[in-house]
C-alpha positions as CSV (number, residue, x, y, z in Angstrom):
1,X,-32.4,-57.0,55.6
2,X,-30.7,-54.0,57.4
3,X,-27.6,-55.3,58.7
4,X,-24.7,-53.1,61.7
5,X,-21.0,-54.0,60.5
6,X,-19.7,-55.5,63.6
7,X,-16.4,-57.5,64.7
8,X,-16.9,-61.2,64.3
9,X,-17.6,-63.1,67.4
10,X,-17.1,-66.7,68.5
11,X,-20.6,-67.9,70.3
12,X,-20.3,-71.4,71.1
13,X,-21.0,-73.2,67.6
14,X,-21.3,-70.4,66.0
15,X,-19.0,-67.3,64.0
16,X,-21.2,-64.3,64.5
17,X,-21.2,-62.0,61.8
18,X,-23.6,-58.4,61.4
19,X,-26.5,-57.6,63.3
20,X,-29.7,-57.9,61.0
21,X,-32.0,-56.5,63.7
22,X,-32.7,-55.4,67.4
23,X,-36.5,-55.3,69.3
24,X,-37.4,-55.5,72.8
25,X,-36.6,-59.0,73.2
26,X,-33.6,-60.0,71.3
27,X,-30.8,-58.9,68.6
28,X,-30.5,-61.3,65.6
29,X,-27.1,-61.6,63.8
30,X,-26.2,-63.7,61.0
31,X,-24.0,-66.1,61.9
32,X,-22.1,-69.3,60.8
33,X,-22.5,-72.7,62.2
34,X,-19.5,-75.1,62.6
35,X,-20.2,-78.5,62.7
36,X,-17.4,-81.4,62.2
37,X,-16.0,-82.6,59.1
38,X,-16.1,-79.0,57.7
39,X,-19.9,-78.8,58.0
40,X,-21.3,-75.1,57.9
41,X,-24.3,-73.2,57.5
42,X,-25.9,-69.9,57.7
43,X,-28.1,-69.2,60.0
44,X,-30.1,-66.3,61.8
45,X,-28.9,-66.3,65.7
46,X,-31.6,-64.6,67.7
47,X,-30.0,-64.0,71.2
48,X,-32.3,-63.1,74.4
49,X,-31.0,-59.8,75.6
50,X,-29.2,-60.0,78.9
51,X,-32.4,-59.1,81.3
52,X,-34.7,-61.1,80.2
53,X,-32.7,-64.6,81.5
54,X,-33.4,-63.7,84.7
55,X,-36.8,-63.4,84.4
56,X,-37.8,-66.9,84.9
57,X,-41.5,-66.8,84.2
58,X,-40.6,-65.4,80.7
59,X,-38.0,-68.0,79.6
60,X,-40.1,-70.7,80.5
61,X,-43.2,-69.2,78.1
62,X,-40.4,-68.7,76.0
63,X,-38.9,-72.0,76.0
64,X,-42.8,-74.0,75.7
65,X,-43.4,-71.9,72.3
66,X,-40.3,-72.2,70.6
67,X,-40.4,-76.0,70.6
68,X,-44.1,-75.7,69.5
69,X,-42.5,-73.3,66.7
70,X,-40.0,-75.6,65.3
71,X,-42.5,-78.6,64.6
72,X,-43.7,-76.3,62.0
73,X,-42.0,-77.3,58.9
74,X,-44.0,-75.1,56.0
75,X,-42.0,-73.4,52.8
76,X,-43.2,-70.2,54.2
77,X,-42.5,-70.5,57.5
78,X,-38.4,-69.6,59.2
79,X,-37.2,-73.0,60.1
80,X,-35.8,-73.1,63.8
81,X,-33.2,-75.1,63.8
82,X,-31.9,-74.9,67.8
83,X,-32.9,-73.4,70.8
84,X,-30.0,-73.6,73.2
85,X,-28.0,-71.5,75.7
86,X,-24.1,-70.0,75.9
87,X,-23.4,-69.7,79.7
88,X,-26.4,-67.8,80.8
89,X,-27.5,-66.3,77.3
90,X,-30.6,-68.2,75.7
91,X,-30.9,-68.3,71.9
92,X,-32.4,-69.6,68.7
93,X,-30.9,-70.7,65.3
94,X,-32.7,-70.8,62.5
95,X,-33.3,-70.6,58.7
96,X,-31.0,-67.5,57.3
97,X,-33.0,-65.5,54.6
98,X,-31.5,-63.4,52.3
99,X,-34.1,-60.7,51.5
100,X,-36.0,-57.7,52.9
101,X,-38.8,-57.2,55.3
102,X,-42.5,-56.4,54.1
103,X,-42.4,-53.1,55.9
104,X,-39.4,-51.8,53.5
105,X,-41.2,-53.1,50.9
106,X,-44.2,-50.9,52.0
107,X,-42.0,-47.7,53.1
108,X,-40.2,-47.6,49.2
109,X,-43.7,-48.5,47.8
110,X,-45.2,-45.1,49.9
111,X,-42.3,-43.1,48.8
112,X,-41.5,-43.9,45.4
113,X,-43.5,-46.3,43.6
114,X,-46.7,-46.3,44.3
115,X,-48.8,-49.8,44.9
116,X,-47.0,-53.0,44.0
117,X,-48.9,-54.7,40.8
118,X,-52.1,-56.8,41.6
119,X,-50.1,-60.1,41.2
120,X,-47.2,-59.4,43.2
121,X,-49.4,-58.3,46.4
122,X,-52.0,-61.4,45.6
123,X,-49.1,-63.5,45.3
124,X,-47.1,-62.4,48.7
125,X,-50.8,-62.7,50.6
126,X,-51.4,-66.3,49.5
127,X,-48.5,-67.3,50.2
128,X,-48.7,-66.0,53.9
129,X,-52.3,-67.2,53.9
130,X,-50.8,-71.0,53.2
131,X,-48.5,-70.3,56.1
132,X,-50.6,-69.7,58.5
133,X,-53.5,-72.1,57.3
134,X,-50.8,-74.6,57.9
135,X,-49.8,-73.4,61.6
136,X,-53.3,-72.6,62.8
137,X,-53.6,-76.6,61.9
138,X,-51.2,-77.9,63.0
139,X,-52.1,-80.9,65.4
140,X,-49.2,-82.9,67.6
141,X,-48.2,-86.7,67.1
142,X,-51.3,-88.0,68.5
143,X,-53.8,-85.7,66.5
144,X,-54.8,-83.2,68.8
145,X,-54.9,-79.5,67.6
146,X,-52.0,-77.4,68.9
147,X,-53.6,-74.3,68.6
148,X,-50.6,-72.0,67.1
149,X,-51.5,-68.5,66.7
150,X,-48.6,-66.1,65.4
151,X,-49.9,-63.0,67.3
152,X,-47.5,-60.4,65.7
153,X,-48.1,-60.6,62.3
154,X,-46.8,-57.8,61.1
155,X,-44.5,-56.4,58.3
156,X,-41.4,-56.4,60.1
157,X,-41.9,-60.2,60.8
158,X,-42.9,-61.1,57.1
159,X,-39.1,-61.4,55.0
160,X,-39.1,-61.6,50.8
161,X,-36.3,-62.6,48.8
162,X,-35.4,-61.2,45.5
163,X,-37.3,-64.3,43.8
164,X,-40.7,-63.2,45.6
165,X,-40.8,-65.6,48.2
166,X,-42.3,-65.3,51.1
167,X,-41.4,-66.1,54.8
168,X,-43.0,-65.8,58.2
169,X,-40.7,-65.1,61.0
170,X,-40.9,-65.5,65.1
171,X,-43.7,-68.1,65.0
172,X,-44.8,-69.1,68.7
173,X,-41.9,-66.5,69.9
174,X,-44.6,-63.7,69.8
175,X,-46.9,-64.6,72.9
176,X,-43.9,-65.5,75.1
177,X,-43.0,-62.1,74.2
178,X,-46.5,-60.5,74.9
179,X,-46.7,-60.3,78.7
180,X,-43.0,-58.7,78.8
181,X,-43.9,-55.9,76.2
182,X,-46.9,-54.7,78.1
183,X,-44.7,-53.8,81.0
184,X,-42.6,-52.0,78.7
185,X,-43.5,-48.2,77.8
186,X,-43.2,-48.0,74.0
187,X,-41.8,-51.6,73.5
188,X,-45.3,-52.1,71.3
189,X,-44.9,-49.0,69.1
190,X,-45.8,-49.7,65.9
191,X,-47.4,-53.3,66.1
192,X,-51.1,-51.2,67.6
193,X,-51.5,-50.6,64.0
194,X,-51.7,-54.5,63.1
195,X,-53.5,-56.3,66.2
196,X,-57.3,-56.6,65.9
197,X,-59.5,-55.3,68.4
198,X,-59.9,-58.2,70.7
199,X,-56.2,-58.4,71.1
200,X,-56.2,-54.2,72.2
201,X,-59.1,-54.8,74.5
202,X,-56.6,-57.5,76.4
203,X,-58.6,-60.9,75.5
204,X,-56.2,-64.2,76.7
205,X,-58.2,-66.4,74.1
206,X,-56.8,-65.0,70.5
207,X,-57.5,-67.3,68.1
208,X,-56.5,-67.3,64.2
209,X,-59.2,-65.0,63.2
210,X,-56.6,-62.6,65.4
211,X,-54.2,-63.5,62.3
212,X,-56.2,-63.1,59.8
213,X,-57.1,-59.0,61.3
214,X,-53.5,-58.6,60.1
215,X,-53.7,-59.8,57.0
216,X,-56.1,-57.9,56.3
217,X,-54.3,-54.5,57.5
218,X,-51.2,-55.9,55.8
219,X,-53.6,-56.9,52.7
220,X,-55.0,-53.0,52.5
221,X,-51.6,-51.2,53.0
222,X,-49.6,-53.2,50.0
223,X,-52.9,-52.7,47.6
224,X,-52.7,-49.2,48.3
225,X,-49.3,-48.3,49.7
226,X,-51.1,-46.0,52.0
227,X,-51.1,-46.9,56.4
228,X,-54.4,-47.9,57.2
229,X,-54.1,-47.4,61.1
230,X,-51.0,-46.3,61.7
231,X,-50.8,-42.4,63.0
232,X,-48.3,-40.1,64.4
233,X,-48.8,-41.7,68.2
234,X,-50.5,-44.8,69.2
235,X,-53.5,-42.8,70.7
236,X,-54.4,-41.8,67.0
237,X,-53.9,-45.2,66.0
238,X,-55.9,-47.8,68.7
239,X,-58.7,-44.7,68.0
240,X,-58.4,-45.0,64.6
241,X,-58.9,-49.5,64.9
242,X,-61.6,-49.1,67.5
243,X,-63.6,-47.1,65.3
244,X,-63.0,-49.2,62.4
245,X,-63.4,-46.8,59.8
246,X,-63.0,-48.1,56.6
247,X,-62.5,-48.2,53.0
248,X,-61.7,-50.4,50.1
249,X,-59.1,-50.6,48.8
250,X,-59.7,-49.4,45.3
251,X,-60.8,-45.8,46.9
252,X,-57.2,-45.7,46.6
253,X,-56.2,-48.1,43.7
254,X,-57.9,-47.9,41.2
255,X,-56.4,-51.5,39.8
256,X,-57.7,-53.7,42.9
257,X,-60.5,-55.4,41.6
258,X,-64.1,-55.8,43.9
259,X,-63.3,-59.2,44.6
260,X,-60.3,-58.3,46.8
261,X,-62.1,-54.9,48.4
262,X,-64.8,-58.0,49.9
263,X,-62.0,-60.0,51.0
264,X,-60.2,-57.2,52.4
265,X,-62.8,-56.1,53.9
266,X,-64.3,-59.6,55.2
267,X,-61.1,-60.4,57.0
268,X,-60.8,-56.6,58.9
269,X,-64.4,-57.3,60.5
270,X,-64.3,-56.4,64.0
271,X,-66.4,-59.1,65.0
272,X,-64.1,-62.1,64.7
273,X,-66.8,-64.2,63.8
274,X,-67.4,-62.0,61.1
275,X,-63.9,-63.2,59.5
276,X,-62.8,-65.7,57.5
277,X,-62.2,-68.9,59.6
C-alpha cells in the first residue's frame, strides 16, 4: 500500500503512524493500538474527514452499516475491529494488511508484464467470489437475511499480500458513502468504470448481482491487463457500459480458456437477471 511519511500522532488509543490512503470520505493511517498490560496491535484507522461529522444524516447511514460490516467475520473480508469517536472525529479500526491494492496490481500488469498467469487471476477471483458469497448471506441472530451488498467493488478496495491472499475492504461503508459522492463533482471518478448499469441509471434496490457486474469488469481487466470501460473522462466511460460492448477475454489473451470468456461474460450481462445469482 502507498503510504505519506508523516509525524506520529497520539489519537486516543491509538499511535498513528503514515497515511496509507485518502478518498472523499476519509484518510486511513496505520496506526498502533495500546491496550493495558503492554497489549498492542496494528491496525488500519480510517478517520471521517472533518465535514462530514456535521452532516448528521450521513453519520447515521454511516454508523447503521458499519455495525452491519463488522458481523462479517470471512478470511477474505478486513475485519472492523471499532467504530468509535475522538472529540468530534468519527473513526474505524480495523484489520491492518500488509500488501497492495488490485488496481497496482493491474497498472504494473498494463505497463510491464502483461496478463497475470491463469491461476493467479482464477485464484484472486475465487477467493473474492467466497467473500462476497458469504456477505450477500449473511443472515442476523434470528435468521433473517441482512441483505449486505458491497457496492464499490472495485480495485482500489480489493488488497493482496505478498502470499496471494486476498482481502475485501470498506464492506457496508460504501452505501453510507453513496448519497455524499453524488453531491460531490468528480468524487466518483474512476469507480463509473466498475458499477453495473442499474447502479448508473440511479436504482435504490442494488442487489448482489450489482457485485457480481464488478467482478466481472475486475474479472476481464486482470485476464487481459487491458481497461474494459475505463476512458479518458467518465462521459467516454458510462457510454462505453451502456452500450455494453463486449469481448472475451481471450480476444486479448490468448491463454484464458472458453470456460472463463462464458463466465466473464455471464456475470457482465446487463440484465441482472441475466447474471449469476
Amino acid at each position: 500500500m502507498g503510504a505519506d511519511v508523516a509525524e506520529e500522532e497520539q489519537f486516543g488509543p491509538y499511535l498513528v503512524y503514515e497515511r496509507l490512503g485518502v478518498g472523499g470520505m476519509a484518510t486511513v493511517h496505520r496506526a498502533l493500538e495500546r491496550g493495558i498490560e503492554g497489549f498492542e496491535r496494528m491496525v488500519a484507522l480510517k478517520r471521517l474527514l472533518p465535514h462530514l461529522a456535521e452532516d448528521a444524516s450521513f453519520i447515521k447511514s454511516f454508523v447503521r452499516e458499519a455495525k452491519l460490516a463488522s458481523l462479517l467475520n470471512h478470511v477474505n473480508i478486513v475485519q472492523i475491529f471499532e467504530l468509535g469517536r475522538v472529540g468530534t472525529e468519527y473513526f474505524i479500526s480495523m484489520e491492518y494488511i500488509d500488501g497492495r491494492d488490485v488496481r497496482r496490481v493491474l497498472r504494473h500488469a498494463r505497463r510491464v508484464t502483461g496478463p497475470p498467469a491463469i491461476h493467479v487471476t482464477v485464484g484472486l477471483l475465487l477467493q473474492l467470489c467466497d467473500a462476497l458469497d458469504y456477505a450477500h448471506a449473511k443472515c442476523d441472530d434470528e435468521g433473517h437475511p441482512l441483505r449486505l451488498v458491497h457496492r464499490d467493488i472495485s480495485p482500489s478496495n480489493l488488497l493482496v499480500t505478498s502470499a496471494g491472499h486476498l482481502k475485501v475492504i470498506d464492506f457496508g461503508i460504501a452505501k453510507a458513502q453513496s448519497s455524499q459522492l453524488r453531491t460531490q463533482t468528480g468524487r466518483v471518478k474512476g469507480k463509473l468504470a466498475y458499477m453495473a448499469p442499474e447502479a448508473i441509471s440511479g436504482s435504490k434496490d442494488l442487489d448482489a448481482r450489482s457485485d457480481l457486474w464488478a467482478v466481472g469488469v475486475i474479472a476481464h481487466e486482470l485476464l487481459t491487463a487491458r481497461p474494459l470501460f475505463a476512458s479518458r473522462n467518465e462521459y467516454q466511460t458510462l457510454l462505453k457500459v451502456q452500450r455494453g460492448d463486449l469481448l472475451a477475454p481471450s480476444t486479448f489473451n490468448q491463454a484464458c480458456p472458453p470456460e472463463l470468456d462464458t463466465i466473464v461474460l455471464k456475470a457482465l450481462s446487463r440484465d441482472p437477471d441475466q447474471r449469476y445469482s
